[in-house]
C-alpha positions as CSV (number, residue, x, y, z in Angstrom):
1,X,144.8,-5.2,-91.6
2,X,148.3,-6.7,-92.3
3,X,150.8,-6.1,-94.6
4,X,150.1,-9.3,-96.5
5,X,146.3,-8.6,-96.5
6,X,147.1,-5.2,-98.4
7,X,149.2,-6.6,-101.6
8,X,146.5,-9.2,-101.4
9,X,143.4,-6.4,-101.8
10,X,145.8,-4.8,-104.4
11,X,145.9,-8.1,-106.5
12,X,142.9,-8.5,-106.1
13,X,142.1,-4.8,-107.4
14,X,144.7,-5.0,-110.2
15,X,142.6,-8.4,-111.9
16,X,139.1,-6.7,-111.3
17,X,140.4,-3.9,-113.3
18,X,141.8,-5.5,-115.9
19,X,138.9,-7.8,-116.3
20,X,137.0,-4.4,-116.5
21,X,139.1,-2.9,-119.4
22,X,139.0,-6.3,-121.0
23,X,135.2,-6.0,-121.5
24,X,135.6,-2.1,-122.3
25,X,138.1,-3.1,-125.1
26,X,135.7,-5.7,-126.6
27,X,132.4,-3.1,-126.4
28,X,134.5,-0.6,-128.2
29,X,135.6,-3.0,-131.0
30,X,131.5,-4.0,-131.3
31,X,130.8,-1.2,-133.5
32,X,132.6,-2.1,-136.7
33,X,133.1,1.4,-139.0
34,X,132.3,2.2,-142.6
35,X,134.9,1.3,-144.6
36,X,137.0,-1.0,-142.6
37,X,137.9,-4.6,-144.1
38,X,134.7,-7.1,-142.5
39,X,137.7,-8.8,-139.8
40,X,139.4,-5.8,-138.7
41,X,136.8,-4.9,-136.0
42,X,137.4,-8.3,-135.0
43,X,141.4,-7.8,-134.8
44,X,141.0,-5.2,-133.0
45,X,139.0,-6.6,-130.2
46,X,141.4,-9.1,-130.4
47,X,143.8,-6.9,-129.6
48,X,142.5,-5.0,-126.7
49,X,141.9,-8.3,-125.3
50,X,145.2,-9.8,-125.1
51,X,146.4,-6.5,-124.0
52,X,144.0,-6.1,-121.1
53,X,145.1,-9.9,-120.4
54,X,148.6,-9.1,-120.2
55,X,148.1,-5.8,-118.3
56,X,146.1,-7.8,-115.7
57,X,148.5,-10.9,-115.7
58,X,151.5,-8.6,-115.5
59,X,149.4,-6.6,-111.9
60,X,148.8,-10.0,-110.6
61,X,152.7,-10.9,-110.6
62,X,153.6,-8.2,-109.3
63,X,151.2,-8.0,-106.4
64,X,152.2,-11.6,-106.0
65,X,155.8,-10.7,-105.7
66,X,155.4,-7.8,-103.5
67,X,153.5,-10.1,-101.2
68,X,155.9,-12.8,-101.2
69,X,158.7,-10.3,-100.3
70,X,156.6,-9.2,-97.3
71,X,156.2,-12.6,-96.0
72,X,159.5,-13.3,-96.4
73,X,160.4,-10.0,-94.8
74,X,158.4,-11.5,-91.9
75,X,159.5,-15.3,-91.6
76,X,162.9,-13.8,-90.8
């Protein structure tokens, strides 16, 4: 296995986890509380969403940049 094929896996991993904590983040925000305001669950989720979004956009740029620096490394 290559170089390349490594940050590649590692993207790869890096997405599947934040897809993963994207659907944990909206499962905990299912059970709304006593007491809370009717759209605040909802905000929440909301919330943990975009974050878990980011968190897996911001792994996939950076596995995406480590691989481009290996290939460029290589084409030398």
């Amino acid at each position: 296995m290559g170089i390349a094929d490594q940050f590649k896996d590692k993207a790869q991993d890096l997405a599947d986890q934040g897809q993963k904590r994207m659907k944990d983040g909206k499962n905990q925000g299912q059970g709304q509380r006593q007491g809370q305001r009717p759209g605040q669950g909802q905000d929440r989720r909301q919330d943990a969403s975009d974050r878990a979004r980011q968190a897996s956009e911001q792994g996939r740029d950076r596995a995406q940049g480590a691989a481009d620096d290996v290939r460029e490394r290589f084409d030398r």
